[in-house]
Wavefront OBJ file of the C-alpha trace (Angstrom):
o trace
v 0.000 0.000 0.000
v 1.552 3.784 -0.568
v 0.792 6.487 1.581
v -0.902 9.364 0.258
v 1.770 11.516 1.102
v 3.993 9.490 -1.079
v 1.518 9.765 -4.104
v 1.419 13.789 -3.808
v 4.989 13.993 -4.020
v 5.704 11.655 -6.781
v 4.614 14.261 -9.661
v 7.015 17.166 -9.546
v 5.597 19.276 -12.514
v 4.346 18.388 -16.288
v 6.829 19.016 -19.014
v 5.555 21.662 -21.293
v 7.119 22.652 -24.427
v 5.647 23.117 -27.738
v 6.919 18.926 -28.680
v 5.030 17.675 -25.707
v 1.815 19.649 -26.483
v 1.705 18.488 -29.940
v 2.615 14.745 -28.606
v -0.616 15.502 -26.489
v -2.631 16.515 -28.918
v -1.721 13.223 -31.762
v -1.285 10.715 -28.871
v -3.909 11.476 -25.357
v -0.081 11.901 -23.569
v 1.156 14.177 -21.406
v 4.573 14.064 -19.452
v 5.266 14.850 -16.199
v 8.703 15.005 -14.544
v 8.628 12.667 -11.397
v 11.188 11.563 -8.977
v 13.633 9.194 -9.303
v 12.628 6.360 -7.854
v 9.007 6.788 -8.446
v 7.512 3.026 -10.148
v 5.145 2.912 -12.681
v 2.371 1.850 -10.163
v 2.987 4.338 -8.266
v 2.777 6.718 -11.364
v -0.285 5.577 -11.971
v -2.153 5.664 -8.983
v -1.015 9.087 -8.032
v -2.517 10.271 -11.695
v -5.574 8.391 -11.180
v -5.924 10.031 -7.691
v -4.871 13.551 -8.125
v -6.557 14.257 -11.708
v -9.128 11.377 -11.372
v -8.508 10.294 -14.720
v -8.262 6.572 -16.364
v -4.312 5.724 -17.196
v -3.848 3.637 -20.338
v -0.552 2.708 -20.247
v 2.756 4.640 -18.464
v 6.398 4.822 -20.285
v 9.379 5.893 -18.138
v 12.810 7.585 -18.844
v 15.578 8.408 -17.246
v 17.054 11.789 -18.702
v 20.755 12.071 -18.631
v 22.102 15.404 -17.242
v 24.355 17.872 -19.238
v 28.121 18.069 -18.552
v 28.893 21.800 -18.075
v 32.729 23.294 -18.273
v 33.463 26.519 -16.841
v 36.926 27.493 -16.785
v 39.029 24.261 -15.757
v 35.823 23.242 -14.048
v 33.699 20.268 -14.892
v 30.167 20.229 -13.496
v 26.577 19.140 -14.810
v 23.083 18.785 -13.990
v 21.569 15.898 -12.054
v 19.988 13.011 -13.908
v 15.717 13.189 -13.565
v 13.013 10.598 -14.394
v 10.528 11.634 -16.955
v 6.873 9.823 -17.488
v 4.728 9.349 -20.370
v 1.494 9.140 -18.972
v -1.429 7.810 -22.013
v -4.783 8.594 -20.856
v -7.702 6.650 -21.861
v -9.321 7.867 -24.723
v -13.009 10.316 -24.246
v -10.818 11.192 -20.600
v -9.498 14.726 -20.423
v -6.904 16.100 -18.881
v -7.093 19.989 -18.128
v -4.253 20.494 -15.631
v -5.566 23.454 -13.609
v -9.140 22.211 -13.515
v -9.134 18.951 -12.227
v -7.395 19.433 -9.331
v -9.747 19.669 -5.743
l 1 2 3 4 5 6 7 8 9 10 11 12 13 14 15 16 17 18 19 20 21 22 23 24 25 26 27 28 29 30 31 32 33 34 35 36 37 38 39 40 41 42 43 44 45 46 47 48 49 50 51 52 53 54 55 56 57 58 59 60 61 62 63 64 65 66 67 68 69 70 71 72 73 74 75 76 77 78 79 80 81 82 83 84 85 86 87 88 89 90 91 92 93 94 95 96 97 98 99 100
């Protein structure tokens, strides 16, 4: 069983760029960073509880981060976890809406 504290802190913010919200548009996705050690399940039921939406299916990613040089310096950003979350079809998701 996961707490529900766990399940409102898996989601750490949807990833919005003008390639996602076409890829939401063609395909019912959207993507949402997450943490890192978030599962699939637990993906899931934190969607299905926070939006109260059907999930269809859940992809997972882990992004690599960027070296960076400055000066003699090497440093980079930290790897995340990015989910593609496919929502039933007739569900909608309206991110500011749906939320109690």
């Amino acid at each position: 069983m996961i707490s529900e504290d766990r399940l409102f802190r898996i989601l750490l913010a949807p990833r919005t760029s003008e390639k996602s919200s076409m890829f939401m548009e063609k395909t019912n996705t959207i993507i949402f960073k997450v943490i890192r050690n978030a599962k699939k399940i637990e993906i899931k039921r934190a969607v299905e509880k926070i939006f109260k939406i059907e999930v269809q299916s859940i992809n997972t990613l882990v992004v690599k981060g960027k070296k960076k040089r400055k000066g003699n310096k090497i440093t980079g950003h930290k790897n995340w976890k990015k989910a593609y979350i496919t929502i039933k079809k007739g569900q909608n998701m309206n991110l500011i809406s749906n939320i109690d």
